[in-house]
Structures are given as structure tokens and as C-alpha cells.
N, CA, C and O atoms as CSV, one atom per row, in Angstrom:
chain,resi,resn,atom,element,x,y,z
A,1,UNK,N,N,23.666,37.353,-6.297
A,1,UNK,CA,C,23.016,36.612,-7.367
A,1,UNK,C,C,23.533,35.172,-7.450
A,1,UNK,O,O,22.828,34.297,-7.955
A,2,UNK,N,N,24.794,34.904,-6.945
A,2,UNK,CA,C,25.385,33.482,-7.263
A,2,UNK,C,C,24.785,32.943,-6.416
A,2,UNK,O,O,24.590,31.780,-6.768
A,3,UNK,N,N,24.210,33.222,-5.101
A,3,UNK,CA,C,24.027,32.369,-3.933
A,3,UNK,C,C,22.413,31.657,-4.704
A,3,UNK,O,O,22.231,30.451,-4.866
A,4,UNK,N,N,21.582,32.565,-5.017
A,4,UNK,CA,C,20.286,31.996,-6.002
A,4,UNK,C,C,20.477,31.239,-7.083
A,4,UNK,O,O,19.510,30.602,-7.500
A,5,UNK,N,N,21.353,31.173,-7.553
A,5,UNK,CA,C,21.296,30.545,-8.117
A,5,UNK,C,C,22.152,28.729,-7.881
A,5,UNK,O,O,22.045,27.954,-8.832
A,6,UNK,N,N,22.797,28.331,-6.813
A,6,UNK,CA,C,23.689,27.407,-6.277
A,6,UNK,C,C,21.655,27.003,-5.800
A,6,UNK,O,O,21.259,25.868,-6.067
A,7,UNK,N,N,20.910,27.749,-5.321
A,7,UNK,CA,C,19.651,27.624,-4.069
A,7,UNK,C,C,19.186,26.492,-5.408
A,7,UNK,O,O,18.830,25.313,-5.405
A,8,UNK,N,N,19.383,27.464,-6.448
A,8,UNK,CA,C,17.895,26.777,-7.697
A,8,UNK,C,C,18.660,25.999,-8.368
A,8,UNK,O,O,17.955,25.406,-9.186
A,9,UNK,N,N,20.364,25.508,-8.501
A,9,UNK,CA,C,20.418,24.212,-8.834
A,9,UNK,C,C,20.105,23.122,-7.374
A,9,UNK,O,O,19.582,22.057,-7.701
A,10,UNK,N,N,20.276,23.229,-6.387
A,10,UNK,CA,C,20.129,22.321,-5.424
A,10,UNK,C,C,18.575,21.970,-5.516
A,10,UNK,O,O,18.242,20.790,-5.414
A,11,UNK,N,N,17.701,22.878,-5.689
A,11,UNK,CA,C,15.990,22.278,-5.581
A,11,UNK,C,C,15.881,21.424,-6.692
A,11,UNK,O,O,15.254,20.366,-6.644
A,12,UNK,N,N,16.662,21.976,-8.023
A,12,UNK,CA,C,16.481,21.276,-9.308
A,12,UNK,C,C,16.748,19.561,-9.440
A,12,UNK,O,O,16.110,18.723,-10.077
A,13,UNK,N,N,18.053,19.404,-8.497
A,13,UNK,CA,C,18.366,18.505,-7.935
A,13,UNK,C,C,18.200,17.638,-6.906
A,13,UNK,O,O,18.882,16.662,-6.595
A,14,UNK,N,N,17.265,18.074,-6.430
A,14,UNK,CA,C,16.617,17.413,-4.808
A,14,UNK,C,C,15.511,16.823,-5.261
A,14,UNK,O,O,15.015,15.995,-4.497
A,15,UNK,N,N,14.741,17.092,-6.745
A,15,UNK,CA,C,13.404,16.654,-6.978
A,15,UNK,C,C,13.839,14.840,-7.554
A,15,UNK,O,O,13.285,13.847,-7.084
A,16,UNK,N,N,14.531,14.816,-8.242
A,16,UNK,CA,C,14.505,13.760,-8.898
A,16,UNK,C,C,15.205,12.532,-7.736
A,16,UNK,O,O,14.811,11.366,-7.760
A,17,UNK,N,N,16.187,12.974,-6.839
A,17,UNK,CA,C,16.788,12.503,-5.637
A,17,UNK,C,C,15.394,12.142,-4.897
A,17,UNK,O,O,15.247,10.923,-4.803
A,18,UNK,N,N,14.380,12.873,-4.372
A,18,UNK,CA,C,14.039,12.452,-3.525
A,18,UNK,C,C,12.655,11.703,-3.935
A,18,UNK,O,O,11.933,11.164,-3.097
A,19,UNK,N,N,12.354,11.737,-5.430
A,19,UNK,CA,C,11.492,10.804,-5.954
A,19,UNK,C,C,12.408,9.592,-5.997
A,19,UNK,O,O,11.788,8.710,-5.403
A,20,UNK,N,N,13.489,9.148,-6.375
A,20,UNK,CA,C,14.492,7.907,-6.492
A,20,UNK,C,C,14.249,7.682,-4.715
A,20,UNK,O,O,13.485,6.730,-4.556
A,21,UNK,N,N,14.534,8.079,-3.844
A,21,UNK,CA,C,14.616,8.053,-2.222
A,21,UNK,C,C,13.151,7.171,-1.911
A,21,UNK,O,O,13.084,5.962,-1.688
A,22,UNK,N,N,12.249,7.944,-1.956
A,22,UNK,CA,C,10.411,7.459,-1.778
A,22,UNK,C,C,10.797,6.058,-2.397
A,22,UNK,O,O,10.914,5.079,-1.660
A,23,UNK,N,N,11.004,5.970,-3.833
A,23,UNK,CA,C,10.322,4.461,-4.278
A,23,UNK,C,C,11.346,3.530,-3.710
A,23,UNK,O,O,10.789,2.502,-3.325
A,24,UNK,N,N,12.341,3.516,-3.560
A,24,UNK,CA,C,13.468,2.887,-3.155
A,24,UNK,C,C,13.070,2.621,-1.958
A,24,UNK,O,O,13.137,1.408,-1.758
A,25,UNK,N,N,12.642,3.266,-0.972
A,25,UNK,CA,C,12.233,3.266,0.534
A,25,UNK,C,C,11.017,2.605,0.110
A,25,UNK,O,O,10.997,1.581,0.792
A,26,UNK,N,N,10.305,2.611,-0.405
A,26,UNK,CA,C,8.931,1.626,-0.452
A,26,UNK,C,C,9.110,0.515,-0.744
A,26,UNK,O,O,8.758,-0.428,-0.036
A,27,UNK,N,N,9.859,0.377,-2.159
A,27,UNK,CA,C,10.156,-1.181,-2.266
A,27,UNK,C,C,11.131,-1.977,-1.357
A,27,UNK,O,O,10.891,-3.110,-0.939
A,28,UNK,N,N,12.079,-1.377,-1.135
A,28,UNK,CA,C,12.629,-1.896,0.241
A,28,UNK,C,C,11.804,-2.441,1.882
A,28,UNK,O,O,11.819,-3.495,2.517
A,29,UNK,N,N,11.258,-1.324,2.049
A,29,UNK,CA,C,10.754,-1.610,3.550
A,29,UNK,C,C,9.746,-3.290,2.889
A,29,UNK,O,O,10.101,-4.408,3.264
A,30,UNK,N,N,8.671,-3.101,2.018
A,30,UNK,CA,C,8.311,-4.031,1.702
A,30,UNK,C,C,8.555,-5.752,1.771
A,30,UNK,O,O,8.130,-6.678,2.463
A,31,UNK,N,N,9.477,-5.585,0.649
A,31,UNK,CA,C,10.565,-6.620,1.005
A,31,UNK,C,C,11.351,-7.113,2.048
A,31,UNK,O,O,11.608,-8.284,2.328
A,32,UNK,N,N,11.758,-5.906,2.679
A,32,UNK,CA,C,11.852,-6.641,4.424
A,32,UNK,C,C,11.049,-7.105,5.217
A,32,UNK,O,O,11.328,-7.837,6.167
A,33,UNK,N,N,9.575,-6.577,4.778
A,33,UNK,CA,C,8.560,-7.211,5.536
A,33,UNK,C,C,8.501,-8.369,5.513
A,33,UNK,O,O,8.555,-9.202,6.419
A,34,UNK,N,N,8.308,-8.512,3.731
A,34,UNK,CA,C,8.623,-10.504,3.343
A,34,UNK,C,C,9.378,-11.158,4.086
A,34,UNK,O,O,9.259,-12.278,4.583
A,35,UNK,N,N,10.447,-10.129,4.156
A,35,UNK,CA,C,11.644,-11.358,4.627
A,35,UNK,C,C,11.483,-11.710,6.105
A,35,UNK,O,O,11.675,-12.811,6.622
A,36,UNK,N,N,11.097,-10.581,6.685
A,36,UNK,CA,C,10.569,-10.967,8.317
A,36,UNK,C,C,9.721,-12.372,8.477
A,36,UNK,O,O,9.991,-13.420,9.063
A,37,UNK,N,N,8.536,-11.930,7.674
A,37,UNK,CA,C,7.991,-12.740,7.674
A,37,UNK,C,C,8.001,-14.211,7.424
A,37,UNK,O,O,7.173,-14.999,7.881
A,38,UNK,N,N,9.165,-14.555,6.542
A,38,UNK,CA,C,9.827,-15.692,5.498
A,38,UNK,C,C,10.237,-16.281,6.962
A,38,UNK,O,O,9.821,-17.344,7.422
A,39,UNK,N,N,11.178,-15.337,7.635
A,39,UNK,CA,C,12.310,-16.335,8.554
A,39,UNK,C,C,11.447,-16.650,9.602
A,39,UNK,O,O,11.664,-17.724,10.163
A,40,UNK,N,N,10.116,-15.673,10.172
A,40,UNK,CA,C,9.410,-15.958,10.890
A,40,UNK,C,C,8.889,-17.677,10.724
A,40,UNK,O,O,9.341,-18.740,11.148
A,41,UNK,N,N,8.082,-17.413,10.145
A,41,UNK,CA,C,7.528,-18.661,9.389
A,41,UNK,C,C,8.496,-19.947,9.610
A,41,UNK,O,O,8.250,-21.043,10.114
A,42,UNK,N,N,9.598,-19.451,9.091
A,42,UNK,CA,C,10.143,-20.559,8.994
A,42,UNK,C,C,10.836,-21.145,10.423
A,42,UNK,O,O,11.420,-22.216,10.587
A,43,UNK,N,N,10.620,-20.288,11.200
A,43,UNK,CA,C,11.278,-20.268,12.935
A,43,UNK,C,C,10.556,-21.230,13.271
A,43,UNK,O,O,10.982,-22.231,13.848
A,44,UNK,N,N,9.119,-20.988,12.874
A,44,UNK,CA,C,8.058,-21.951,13.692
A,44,UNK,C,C,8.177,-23.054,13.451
A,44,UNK,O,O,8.346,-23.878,14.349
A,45,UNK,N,N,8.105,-23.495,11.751
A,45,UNK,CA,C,7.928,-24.271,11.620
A,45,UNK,C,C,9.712,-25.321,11.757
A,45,UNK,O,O,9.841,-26.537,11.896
A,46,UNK,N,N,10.544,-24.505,11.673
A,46,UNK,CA,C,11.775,-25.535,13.128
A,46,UNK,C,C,11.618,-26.251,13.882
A,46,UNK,O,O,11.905,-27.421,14.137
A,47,UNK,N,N,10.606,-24.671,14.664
A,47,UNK,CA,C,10.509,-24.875,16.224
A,47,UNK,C,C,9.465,-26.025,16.401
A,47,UNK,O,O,9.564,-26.714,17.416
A,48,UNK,N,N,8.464,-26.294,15.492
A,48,UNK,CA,C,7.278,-27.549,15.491
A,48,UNK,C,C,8.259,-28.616,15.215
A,48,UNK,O,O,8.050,-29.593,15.934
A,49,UNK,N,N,9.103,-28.735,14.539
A,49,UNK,CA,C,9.679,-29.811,14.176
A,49,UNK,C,C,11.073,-30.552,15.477
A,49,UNK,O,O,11.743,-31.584,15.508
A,50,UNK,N,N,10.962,-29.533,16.218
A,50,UNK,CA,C,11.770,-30.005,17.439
A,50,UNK,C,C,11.604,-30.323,18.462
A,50,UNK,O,O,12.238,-30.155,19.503
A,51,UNK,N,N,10.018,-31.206,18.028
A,51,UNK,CA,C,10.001,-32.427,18.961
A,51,UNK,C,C,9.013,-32.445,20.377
A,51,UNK,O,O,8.335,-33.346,20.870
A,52,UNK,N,N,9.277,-30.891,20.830
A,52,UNK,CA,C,8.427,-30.986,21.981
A,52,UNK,C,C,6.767,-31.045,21.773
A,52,UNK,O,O,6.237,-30.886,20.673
A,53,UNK,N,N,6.152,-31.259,22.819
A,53,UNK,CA,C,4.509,-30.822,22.373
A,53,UNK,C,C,4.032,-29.931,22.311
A,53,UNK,O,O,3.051,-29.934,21.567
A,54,UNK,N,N,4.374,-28.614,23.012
A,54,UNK,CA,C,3.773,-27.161,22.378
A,54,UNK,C,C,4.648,-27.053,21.282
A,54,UNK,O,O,4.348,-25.978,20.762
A,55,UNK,N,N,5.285,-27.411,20.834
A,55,UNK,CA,C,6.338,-26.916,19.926
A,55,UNK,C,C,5.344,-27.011,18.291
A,55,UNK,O,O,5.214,-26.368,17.249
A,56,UNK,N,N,4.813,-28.283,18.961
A,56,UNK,CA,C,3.576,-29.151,17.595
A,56,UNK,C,C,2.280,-28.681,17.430
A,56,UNK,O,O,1.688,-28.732,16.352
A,57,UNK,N,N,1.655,-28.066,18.809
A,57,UNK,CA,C,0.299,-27.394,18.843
A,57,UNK,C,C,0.375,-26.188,18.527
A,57,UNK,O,O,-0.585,-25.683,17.944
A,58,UNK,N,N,1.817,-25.215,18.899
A,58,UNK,CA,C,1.895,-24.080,18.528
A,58,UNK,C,C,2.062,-23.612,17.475
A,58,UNK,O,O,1.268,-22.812,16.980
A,59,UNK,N,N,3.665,-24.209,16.620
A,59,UNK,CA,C,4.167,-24.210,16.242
A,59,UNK,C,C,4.048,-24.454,14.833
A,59,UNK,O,O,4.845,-23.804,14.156
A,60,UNK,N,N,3.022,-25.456,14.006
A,60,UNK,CA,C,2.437,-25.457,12.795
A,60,UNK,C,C,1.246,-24.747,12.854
A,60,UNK,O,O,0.799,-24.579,11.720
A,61,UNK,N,N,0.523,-24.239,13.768
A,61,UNK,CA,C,-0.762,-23.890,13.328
A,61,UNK,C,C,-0.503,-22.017,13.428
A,61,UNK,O,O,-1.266,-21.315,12.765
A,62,UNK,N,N,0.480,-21.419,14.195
A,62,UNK,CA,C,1.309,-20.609,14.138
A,62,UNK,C,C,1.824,-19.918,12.953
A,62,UNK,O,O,1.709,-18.722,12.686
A,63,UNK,N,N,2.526,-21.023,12.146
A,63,UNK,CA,C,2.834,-20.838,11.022
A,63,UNK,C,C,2.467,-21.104,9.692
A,63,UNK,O,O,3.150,-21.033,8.670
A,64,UNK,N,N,1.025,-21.492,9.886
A,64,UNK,CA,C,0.338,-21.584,8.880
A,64,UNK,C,C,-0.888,-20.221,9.286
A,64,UNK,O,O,-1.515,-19.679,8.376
A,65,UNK,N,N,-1.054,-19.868,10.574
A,65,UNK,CA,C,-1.321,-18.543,10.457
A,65,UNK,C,C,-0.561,-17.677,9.339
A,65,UNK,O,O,-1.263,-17.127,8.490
A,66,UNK,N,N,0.954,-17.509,9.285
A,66,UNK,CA,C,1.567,-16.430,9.202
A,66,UNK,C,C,1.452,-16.603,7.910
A,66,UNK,O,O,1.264,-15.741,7.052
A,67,UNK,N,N,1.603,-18.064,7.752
A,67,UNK,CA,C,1.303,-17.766,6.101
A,67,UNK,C,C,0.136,-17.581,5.211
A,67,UNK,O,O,0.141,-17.399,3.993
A,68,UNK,N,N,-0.818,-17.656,5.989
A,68,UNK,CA,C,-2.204,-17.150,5.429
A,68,UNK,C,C,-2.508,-15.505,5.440
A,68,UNK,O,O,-3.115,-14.768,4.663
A,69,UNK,N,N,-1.723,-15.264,6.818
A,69,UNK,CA,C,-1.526,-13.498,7.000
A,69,UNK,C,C,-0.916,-12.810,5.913
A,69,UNK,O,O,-1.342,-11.720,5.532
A,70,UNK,N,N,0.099,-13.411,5.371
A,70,UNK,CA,C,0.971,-12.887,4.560
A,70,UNK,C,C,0.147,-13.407,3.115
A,70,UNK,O,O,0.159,-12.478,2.307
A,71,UNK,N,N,-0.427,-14.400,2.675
A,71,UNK,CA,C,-0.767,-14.266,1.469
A,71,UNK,C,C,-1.992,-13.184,1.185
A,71,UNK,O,O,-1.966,-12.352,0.278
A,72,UNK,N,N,-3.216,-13.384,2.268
A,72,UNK,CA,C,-4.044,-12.750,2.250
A,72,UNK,C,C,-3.903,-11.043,2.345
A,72,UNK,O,O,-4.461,-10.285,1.551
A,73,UNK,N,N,-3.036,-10.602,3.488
A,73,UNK,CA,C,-3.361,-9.093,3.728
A,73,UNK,C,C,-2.064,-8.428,2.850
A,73,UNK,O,O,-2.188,-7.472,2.083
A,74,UNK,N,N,-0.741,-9.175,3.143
A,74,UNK,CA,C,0.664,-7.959,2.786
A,74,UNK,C,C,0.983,-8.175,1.504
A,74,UNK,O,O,1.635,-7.303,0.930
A,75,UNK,N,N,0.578,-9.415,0.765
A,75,UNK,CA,C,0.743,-9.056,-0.933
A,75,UNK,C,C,-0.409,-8.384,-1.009
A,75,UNK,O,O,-0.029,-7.391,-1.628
A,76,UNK,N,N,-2.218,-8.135,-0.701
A,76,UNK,CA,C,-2.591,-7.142,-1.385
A,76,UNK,C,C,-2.507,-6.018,-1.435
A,76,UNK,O,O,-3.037,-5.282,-2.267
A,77,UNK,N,N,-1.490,-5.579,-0.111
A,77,UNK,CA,C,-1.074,-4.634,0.708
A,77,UNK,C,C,0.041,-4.112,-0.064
A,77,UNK,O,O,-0.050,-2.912,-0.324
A,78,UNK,N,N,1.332,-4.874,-0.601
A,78,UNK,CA,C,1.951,-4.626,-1.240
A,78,UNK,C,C,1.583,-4.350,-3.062
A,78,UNK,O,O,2.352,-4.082,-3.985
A,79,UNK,N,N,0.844,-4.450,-3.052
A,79,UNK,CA,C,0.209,-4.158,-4.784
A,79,UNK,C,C,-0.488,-2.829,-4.459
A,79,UNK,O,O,-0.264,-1.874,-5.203
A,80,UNK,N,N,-1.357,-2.680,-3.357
A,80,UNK,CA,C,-1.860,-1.173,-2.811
A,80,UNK,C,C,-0.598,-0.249,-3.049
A,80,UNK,O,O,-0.692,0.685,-3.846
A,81,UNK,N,N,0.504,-0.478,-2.415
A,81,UNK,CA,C,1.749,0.569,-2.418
A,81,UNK,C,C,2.106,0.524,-3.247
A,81,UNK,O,O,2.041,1.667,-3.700
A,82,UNK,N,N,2.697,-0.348,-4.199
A,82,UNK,CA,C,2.692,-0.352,-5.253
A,82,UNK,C,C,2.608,0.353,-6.269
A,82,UNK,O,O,3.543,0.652,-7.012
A,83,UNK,N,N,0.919,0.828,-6.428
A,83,UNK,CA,C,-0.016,1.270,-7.597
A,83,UNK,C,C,0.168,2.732,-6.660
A,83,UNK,O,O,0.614,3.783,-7.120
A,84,UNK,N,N,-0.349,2.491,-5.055
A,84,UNK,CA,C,-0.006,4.302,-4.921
A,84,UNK,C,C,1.566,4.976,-5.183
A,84,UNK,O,O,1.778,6.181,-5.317
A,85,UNK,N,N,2.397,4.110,-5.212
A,85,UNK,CA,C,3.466,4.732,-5.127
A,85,UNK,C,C,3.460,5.303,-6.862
A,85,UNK,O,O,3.556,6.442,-7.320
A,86,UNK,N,N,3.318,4.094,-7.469
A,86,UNK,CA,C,3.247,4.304,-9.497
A,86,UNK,C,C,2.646,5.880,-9.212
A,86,UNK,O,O,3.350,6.829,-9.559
A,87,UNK,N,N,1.083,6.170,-8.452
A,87,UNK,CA,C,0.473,7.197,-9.306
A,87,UNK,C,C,1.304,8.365,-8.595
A,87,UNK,O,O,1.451,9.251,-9.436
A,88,UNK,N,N,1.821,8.672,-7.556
A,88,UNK,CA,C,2.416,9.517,-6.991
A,88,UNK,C,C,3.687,9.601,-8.027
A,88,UNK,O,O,3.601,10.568,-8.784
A,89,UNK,N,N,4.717,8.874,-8.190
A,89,UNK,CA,C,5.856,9.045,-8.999
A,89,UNK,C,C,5.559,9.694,-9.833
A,89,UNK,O,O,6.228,10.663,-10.189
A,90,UNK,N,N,4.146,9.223,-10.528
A,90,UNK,CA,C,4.281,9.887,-12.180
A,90,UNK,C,C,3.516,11.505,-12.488
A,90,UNK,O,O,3.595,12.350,-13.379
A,91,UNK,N,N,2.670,11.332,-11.038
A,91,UNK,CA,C,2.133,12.547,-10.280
A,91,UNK,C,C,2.705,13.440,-9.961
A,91,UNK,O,O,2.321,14.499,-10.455
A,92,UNK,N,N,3.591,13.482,-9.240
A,92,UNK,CA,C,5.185,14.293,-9.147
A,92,UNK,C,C,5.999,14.379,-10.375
A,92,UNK,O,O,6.485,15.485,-10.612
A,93,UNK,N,N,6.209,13.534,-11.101
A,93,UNK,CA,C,7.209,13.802,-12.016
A,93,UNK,C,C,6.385,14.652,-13.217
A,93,UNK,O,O,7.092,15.277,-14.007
A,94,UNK,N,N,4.633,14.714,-13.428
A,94,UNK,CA,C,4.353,15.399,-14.263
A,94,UNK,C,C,4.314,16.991,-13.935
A,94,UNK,O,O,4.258,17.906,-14.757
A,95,UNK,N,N,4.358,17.084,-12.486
A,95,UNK,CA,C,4.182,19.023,-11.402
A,95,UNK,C,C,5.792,18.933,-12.235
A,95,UNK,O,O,5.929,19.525,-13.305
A,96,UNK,N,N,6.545,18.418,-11.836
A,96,UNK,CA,C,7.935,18.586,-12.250
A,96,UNK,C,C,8.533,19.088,-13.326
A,96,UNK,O,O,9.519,19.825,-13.326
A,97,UNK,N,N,7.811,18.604,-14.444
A,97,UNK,CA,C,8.286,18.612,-15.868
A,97,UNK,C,C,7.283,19.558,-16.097
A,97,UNK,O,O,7.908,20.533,-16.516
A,98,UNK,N,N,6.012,19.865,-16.067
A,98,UNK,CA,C,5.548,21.036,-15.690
A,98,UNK,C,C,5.764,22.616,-15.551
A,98,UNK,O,O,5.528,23.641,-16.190
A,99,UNK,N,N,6.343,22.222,-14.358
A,99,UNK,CA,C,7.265,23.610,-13.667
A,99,UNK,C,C,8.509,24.119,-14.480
A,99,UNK,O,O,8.951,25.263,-14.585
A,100,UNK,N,N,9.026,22.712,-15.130
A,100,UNK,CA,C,10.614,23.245,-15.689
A,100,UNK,C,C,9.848,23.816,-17.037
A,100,UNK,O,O,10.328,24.844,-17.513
A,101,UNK,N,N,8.802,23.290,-17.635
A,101,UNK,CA,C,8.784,24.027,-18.846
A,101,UNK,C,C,8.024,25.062,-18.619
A,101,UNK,O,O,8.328,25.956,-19.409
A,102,UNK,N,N,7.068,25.409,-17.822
A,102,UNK,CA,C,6.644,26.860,-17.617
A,102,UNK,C,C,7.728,27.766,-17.465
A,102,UNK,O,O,7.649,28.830,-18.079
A,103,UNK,N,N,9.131,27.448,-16.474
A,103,UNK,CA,C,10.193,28.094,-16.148
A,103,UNK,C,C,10.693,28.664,-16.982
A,103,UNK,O,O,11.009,29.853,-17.039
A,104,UNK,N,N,10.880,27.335,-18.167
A,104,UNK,CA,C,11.638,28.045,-19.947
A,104,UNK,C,C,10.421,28.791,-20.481
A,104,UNK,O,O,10.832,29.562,-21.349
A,105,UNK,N,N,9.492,28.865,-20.381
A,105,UNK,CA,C,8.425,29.799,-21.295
A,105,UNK,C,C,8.634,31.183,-21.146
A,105,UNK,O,O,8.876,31.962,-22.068
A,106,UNK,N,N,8.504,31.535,-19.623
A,106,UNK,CA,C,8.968,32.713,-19.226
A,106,UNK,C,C,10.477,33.252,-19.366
A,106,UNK,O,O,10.667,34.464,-19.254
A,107,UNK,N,N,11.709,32.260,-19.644
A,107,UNK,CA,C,12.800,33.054,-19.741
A,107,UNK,C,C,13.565,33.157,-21.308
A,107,UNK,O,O,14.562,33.863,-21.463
């Protein structure tokens, strides 16, 4: 009987862990994307500024790509994850709170 019950505090405990895990991992990876993108950007536009001639043809129009890429697709991209991540969290956390009080009804 002890071993079932060590089982059903560990699940009890794995739910709220691995909802904290998901959003943490979403807003993170995110933000690294930015930041990829930030130093990217900003590589080019160095690299335009150092003089050579592809450096000038490539090199600003390059990085005014990236920054049109990034305003246009990965912030609406990031507000998409965002809002799915919101309805999933609160989606999960309502099965959750759910389950624990059906659990107390029955005992």
C-alpha cells in the first residue's frame, strides 16, 4: 500500500511541474529566437558597414529582410503561442482541479 501511494504523490506532483516546464520552455525558446535574430541582424548590418561592396549590396538589404521577417511573421507567431499556450495552461489546470475534486467527492 505505501508504494501507491509515494506513485499518487509523485503524479500529484508532476502535474503542476510539468505545466511550469511547457510555459517556461515556450517563453524561452521564443525569446531566443529574438535574440538570434537581434544579433543576426545586427551581424549584417556590421558586416554592410565594413566597407567592402558585397558587404553594402548584401548586407543592408539582408538585414532589412530579417527585420521585416521578424516583425511580420515571429511576433505574430509569438502572440499565436502565446494565446495557445494561455488556453492549454488553463485547459490543463481546469482537467486538474477537476480530477482533485472529483478525487475528494469520492473519499
Amino acid at each position: 500500500v505505501p508504494l501507491f501511494f509515494v506513485i499518487e504523490i509523485f503524479s500529484h506532483l508532476a502535474r503542476p511541474l510539468s505545466l511550469a516546464l511547457r510555459l517556461f520552455g515556450n517563453m524561452a525558446g521564443g525569446h531566443i529566437l529574438l535574440a538570434v535574430m537581434f544579433l543576426l541582424t545586427m551581424g549584417m548590418v556590421g558586416w554592410a558597414f565594413s566597407g567592402s561592396l558585397g558587404a553594402v549590396l548584401l548586407g543592408l538589404p539582408g538585414a532589412l529582410l530579417l527585420i521585416a521577417f521578424t516583425s511580420w511573421f515571429l511576433f505574430p507567431l509569438k502572440l499565436l503561442v502565446a494565446l495557445l499556450q494561455a488556453f492549454i495552461f488553463c485547459m490543463l489546470s481546469m482537467l486538474y482541479i477537476a480530477g482533485a475534486a472529483q478525487e475528494a467527492e469520492h473519499h
